[in-house]
C-alpha positions as a printed NumPy array, in Angstrom:
array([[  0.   ,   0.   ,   0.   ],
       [  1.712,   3.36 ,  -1.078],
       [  1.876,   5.986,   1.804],
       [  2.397,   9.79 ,   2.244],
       [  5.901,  10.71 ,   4.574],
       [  5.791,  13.866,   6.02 ],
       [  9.335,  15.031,   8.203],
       [ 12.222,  17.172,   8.365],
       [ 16.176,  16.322,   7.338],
       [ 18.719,  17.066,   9.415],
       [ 21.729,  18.653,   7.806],
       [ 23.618,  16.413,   5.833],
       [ 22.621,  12.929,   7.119],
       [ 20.628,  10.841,   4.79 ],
       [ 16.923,   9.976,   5.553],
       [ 15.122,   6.338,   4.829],
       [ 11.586,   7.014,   3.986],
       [  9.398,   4.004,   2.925],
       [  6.204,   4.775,   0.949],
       [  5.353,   1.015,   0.647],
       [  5.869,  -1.493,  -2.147],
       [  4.279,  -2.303,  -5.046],
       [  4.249,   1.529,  -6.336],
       [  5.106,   2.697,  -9.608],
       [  6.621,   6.43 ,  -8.629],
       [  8.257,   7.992,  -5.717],
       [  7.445,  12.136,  -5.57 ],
       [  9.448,  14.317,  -3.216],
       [  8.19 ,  17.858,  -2.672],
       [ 10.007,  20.847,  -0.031],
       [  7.033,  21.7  ,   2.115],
       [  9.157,  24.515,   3.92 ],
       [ 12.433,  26.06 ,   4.712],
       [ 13.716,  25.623,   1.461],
       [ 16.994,  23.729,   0.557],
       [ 17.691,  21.313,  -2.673],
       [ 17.143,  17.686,  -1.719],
       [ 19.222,  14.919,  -3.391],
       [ 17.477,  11.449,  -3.319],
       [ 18.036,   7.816,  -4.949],
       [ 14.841,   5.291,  -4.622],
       [ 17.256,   2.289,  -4.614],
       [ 18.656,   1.714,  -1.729],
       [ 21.773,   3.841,  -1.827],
       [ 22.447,   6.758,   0.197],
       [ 22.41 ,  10.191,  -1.607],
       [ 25.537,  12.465,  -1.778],
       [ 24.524,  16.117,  -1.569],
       [ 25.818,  17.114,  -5.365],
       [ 26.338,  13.676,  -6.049],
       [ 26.482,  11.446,  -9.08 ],
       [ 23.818,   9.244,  -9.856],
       [ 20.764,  11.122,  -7.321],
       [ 17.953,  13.257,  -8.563],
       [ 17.797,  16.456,  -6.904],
       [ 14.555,  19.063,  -5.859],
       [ 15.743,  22.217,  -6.411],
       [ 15.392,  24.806,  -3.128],
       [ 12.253,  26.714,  -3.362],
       [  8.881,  25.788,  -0.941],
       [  6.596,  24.017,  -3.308],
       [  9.127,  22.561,  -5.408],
       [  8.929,  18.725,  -6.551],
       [  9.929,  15.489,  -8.862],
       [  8.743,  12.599,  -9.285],
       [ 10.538,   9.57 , -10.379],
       [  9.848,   5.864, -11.347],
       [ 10.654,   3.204,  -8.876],
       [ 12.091,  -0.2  ,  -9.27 ],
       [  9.879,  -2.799,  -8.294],
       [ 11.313,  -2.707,  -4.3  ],
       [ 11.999,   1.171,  -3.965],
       [ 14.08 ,   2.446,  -1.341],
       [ 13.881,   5.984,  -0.651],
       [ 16.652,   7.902,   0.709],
       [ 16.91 ,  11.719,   1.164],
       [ 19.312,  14.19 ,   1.785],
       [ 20.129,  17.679,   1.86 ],
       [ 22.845,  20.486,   3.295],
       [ 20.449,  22.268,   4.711],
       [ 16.616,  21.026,   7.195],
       [ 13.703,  21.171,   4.439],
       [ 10.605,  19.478,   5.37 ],
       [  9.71 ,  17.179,   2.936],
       [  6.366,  15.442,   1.823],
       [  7.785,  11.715,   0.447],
       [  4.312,  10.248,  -2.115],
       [  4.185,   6.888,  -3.431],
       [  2.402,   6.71 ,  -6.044]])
């Protein structure tokens, strides 16, 4: 069953959010205090600026969504302490 996240990083320490399994996209959106947030859905911890992650841009309001593999593991992080909304959908 997909799920809605709601929380807030802490500076530059990545961030395991499950949305469930059996989803077909992850969407991450900056609900306030806006910094970019870097994010992989399988399994591997984001590097802030990193290879390989997709990244939010900083602004309150801004999201992306990307397709999951068929076991997704979300992991945030971010240099700064957005709070994020994590959607399976």
């Amino acid at each position: 069953m997909a799920r809605i996240k709601h929380g807030t990083l802490v500076a530059n320490t990545p961030t395991q959010v499950d949305v469930g399994q059996g989803i077909n996209t992850v969407e991450v959106t900056i609900v306030s205090n806006p910094a970019p947030i870097y994010f992989r859905v399988d399994g591997i911890n984001p590097v802030i600026e990193g290879d390989d992650c997709q990244v939010v841009p900083a602004g309150v309001g801004a999201s992306l969504g990307v397709a999951t593999p068929a076991t997704p593991d979300t992991r945030l992080i971010s240099a700064g302490t957005p709070k994020y909304c994590v959607r399976g959908l």
